[in-house]
C-alpha positions as CSV (number, residue, x, y, z in Angstrom):
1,X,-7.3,-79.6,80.2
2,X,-8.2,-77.0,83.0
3,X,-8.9,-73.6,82.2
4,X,-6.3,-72.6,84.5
5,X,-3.5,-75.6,84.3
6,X,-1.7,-74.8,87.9
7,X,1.9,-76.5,89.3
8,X,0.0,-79.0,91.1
9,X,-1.7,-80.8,88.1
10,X,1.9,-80.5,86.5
11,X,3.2,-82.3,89.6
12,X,0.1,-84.8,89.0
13,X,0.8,-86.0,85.6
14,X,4.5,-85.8,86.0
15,X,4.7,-88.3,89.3
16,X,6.5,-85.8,91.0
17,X,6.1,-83.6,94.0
18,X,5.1,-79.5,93.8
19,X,8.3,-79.1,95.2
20,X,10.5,-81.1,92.7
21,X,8.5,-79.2,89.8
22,X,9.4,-75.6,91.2
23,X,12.6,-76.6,91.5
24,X,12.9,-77.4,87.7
25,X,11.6,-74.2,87.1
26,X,13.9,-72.4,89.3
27,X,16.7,-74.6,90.3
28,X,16.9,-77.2,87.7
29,X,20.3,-77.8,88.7
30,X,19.7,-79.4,91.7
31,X,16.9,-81.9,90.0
32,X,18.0,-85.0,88.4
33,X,18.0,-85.6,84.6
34,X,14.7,-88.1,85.1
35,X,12.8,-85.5,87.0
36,X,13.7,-82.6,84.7
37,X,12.8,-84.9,81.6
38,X,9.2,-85.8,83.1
39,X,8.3,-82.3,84.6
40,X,8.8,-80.8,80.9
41,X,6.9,-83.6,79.2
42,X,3.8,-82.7,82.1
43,X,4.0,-78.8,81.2
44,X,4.1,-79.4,77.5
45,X,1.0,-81.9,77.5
46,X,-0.5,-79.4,80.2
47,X,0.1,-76.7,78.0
48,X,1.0,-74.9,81.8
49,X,2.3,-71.5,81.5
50,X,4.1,-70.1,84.7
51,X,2.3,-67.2,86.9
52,X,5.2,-65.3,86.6
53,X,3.2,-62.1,88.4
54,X,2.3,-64.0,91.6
55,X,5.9,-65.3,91.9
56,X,7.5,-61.5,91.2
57,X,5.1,-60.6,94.1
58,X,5.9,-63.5,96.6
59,X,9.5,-62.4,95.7
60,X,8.7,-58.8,95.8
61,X,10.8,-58.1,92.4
62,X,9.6,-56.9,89.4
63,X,10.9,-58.1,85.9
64,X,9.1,-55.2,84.3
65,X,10.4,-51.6,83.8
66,X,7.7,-48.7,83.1
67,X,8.7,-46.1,80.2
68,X,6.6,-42.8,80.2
69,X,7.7,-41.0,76.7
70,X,6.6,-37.5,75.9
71,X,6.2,-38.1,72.5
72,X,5.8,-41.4,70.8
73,X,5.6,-40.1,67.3
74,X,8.6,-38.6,67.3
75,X,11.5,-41.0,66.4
76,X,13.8,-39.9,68.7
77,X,11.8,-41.5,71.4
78,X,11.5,-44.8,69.6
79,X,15.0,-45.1,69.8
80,X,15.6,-43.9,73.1
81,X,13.3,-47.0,74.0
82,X,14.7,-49.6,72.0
83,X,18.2,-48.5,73.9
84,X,16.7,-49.4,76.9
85,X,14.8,-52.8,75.1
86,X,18.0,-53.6,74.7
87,X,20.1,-52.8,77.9
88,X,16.7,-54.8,79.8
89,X,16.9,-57.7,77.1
90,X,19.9,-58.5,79.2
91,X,18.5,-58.7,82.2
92,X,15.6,-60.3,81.4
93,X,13.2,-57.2,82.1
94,X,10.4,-55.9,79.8
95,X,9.4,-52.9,79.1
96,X,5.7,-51.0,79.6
97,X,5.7,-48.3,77.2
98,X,3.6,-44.9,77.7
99,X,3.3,-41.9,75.3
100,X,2.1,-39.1,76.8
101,X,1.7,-36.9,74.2
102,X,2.5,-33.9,75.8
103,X,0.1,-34.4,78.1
104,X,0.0,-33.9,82.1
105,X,-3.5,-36.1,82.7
106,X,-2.0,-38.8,80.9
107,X,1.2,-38.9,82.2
108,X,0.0,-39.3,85.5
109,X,-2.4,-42.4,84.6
110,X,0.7,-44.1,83.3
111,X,2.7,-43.5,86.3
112,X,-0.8,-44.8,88.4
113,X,-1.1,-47.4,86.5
114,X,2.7,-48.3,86.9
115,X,2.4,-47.9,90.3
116,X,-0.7,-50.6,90.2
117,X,1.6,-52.8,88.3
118,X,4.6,-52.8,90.5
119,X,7.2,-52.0,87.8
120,X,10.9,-52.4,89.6
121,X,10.8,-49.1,88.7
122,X,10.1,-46.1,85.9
123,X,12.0,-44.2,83.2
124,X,9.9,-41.0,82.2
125,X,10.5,-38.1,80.0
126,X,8.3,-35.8,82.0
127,X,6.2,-33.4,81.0
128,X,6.8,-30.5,83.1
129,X,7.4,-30.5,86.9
130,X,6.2,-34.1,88.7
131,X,9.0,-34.2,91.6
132,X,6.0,-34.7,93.6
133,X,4.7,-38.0,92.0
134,X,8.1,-39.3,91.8
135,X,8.6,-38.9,95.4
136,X,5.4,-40.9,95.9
137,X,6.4,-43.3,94.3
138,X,9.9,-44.1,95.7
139,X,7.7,-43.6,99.1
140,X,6.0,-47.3,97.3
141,X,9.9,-48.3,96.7
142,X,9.5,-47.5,93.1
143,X,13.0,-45.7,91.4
144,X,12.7,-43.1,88.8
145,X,15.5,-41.6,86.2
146,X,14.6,-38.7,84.1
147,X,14.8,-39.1,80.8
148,X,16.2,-36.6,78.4
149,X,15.7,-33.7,81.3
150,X,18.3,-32.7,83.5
151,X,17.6,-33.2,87.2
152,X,18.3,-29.9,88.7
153,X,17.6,-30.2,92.2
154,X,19.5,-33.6,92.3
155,X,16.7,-35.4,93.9
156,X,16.6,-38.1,90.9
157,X,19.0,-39.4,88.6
158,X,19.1,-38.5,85.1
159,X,20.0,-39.4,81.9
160,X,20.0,-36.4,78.9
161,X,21.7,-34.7,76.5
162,X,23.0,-30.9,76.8
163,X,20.4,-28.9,75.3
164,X,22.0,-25.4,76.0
165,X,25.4,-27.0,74.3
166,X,23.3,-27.9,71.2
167,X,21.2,-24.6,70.5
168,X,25.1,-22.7,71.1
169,X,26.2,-24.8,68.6
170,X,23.4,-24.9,66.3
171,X,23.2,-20.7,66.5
172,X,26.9,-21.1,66.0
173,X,27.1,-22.8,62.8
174,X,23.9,-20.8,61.5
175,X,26.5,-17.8,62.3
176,X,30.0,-19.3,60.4
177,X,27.5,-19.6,57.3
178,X,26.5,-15.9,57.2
179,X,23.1,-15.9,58.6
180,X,22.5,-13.2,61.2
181,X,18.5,-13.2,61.4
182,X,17.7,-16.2,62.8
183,X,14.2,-17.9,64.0
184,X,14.1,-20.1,67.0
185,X,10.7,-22.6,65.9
186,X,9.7,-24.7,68.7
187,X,7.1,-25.3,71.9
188,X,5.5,-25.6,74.3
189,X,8.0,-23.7,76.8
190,X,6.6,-25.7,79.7
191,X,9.1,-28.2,78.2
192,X,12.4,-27.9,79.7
193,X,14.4,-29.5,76.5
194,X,12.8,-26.1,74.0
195,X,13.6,-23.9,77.1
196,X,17.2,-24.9,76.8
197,X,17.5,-24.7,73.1
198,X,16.9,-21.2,73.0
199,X,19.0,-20.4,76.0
200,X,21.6,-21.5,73.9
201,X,21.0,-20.0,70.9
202,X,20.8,-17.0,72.6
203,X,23.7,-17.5,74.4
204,X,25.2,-17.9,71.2
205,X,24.2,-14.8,69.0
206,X,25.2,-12.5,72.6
207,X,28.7,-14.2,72.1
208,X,28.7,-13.3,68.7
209,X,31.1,-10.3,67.6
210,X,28.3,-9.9,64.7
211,X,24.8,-8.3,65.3
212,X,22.8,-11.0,65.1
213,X,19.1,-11.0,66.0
214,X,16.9,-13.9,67.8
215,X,13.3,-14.3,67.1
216,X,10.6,-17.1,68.3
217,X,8.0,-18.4,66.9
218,X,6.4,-20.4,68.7
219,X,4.3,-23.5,68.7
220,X,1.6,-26.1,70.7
221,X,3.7,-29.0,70.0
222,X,7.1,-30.7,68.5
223,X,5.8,-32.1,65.3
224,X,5.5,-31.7,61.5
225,X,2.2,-30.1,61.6
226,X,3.2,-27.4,63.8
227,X,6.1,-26.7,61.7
228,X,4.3,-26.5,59.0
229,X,1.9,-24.2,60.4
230,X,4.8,-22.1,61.6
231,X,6.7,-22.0,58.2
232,X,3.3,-20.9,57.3
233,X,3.2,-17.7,59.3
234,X,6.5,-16.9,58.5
235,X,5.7,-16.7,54.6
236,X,2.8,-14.6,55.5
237,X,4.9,-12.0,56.3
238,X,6.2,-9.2,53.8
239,X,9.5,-10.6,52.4
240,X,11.3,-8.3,53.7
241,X,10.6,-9.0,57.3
242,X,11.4,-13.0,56.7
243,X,14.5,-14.1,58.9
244,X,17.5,-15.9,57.0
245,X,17.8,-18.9,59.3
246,X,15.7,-21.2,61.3
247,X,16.8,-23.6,64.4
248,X,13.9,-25.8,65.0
249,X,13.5,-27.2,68.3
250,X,13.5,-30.5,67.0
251,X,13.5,-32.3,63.6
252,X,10.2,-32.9,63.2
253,X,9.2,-29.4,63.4
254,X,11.8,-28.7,61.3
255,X,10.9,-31.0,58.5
256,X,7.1,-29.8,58.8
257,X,8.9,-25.8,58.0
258,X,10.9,-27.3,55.1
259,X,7.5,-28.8,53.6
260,X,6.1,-25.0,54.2
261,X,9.2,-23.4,53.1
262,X,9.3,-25.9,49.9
263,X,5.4,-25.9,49.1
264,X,3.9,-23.0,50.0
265,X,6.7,-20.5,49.4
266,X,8.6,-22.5,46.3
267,X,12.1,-21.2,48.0
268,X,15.6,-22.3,47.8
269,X,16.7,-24.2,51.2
270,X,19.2,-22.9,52.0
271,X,20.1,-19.8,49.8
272,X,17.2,-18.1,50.7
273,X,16.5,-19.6,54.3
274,X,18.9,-22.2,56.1
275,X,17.1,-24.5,58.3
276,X,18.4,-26.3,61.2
277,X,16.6,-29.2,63.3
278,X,17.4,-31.2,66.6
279,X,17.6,-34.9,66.9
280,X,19.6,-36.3,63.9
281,X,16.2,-38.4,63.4
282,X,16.6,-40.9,60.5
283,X,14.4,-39.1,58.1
284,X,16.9,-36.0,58.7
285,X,19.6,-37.0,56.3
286,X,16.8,-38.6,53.6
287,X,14.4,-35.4,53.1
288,X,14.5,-33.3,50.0
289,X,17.1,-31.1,50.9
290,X,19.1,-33.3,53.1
291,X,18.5,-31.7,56.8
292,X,21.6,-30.3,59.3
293,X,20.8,-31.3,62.9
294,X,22.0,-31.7,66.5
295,X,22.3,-35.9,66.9
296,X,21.6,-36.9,70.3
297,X,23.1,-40.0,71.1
298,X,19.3,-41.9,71.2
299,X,20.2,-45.8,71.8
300,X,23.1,-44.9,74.2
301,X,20.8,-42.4,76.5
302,X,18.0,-45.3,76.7
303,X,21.0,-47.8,77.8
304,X,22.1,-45.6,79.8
305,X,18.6,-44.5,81.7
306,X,18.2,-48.3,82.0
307,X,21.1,-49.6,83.6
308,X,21.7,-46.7,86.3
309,X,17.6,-47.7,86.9
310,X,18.5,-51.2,87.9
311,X,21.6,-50.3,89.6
312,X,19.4,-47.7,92.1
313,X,17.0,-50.5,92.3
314,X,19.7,-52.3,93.7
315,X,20.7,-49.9,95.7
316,X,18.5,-47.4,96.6
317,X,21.5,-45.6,98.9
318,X,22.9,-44.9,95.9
319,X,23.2,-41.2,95.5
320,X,21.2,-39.9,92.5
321,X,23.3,-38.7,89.7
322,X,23.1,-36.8,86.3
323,X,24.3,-38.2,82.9
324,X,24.9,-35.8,80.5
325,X,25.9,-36.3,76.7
326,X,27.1,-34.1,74.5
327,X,25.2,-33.7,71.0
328,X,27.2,-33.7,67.6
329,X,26.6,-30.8,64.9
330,X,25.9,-32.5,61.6
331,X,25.9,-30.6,58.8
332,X,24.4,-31.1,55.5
333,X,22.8,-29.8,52.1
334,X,20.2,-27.1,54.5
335,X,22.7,-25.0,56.0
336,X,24.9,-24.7,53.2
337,X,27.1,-21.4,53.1
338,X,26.8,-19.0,51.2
């Protein structure tokens, strides 16, 4: 057999012409039953696998989506993708996955490199502002949709959840269980989903008709390292100067603070700190004290992000629109009342 088994020596072997075997791999319908039957038996023997990147070029269509993440450790994410996995399952696209990893040099080599590829388009959770390399590469005819960020100037569509809404309602609930000295954990700011967070949580202790005072303590990154770093700092402190509640920006960071909180400082979550996170990740409802989070509807927003993709793909006159879901307060054993 040939290194490179191509249509023709399928055509040879078969008896057939190249043009009857592309149309049994395109248009079988319109072969007959003898021709179908011999043209399979040929690519079998050949072993002949179909150059389905030339013909995607020829056709200038893509079956591949690229999926910039900002953080492929965190769970959240790994849903998010395997919503869209499945919404592209459908249409017979795959995914090229990226993790940034909260970081601008790489993020931009995967959107190069998606460029190189011709993806039918890209899904990205960005890492800070890159309208410019989004405009570049719809300029190429490549379609973006945020991911997880709110498009605010409405020149992209985008798919999120409302992050304001959720640190409101996660300040709120800290609130109706008596805390009123409460820690917002999270970082980098340069990340528009921590930037929100606290907005709301700020938003909601000004509402409040009880004093209640916002801190932040801030960190490099959204992971359980860095919240257990954090938790660390905090315990360093005199006692007296500890807050009674902490939002985490996410869960992860807030699982690393529990470990701190737990470990280091041997204290009672949550009659002497109440801890809240932001996801809902799976690990959330399983730690040692059972975690209260924000869920964000994961599978849904990567569906979502996917099918208004293919529908601007489409249609690139569609107008570029925002998709914005609303997170669900679930509480459990770390926010108890007291």
């Amino acid at each position: 057999m040939p290194a490179t088994t191509s249509i023709r020596d399928v055509a040879r072997v078969a008896g057939v012409s190249v043009g009857t075997v592309s149309n049994v791999l395109n248009r079988p319908q319109e072969v007959s039953a003898d021709s179908v039957s011999r043209v399979n038996r040929a690519i079998e023997q050949l072993g002949y696998v179909r150059n389905d990147a030339a013909r995607q070029l020829r056709a200038g269509v893509s079956s591949t989506v690229g999926f910039v993440v900002l953080d492929g450790q965190n769970p959240f994410f790994g849903e998010v993708v395997r919503g869209a996995e499945d919404e592209a399952s459908r249409h017979g696209i795959a995914i090229l996955y990226g993790n940034t990893d909260e970081d601008a040099a790489r993020e931009g080599m995967y959107l190069d490199l998606f460029a190189e590829q011709r993806v039918r388009g890209v899904l990205i959770s960005p890492y800070g502002d890159i309208t410019a390399r989004l405009e570049r590469l719809r300029e190429r005819g490549i379609r973006s949709v945020l991911v997880d960020r709110i498009n605010g100037d409405g020149r992209f569509s985008s798919v999120s959840v409302d992050s304001v809404a959720g640190g409101r309602m996660a300040v709120e609930h800290l609130i109706a269980v008596g805390r009123r000295r409460i820690a917002f954990v999270g970082g980098p700011f340069g990340m528009r989903q921590v930037v929100d967070r606290l907005a709301g949580a700020r938003a909601a202790a000004e509402g409040s008709t009880e004093r209640v005072d916002i801190e932040v303590v801030a960190t490099g990154a959204l992971t359980v390292e860095e919240g257990v770093r954090a938790g660390r700092r905090i315990l360093e402190r005199p006692r007296r100067d500890w807050p009674d509640a902490l939002f985490a920006a996410s869960d992860l960071l807030a699982l690393g603070l529990l470990q701190s909180l737990i470990v280091d400082g041997a204290l009672l979550v949550p009659d002497e700190i109440a801890l809240i996170g932001f996801d809902d990740i799976a690990f959330a409802g399983a730690a040692a004290v059972p975690l209260s989070s924000l869920r964000q509807p994961s599978r849904a927003i990567g569906q979502t992000a996917l099918r208004v993709l293919l529908e601007e793909t489409a249609d690139p006159d569609l107008i570029p629109r925002r998709t914005v879901f609303q997170p669900e307060l679930v509480v459990r054993a770390s926010t108890r009342g007291r």
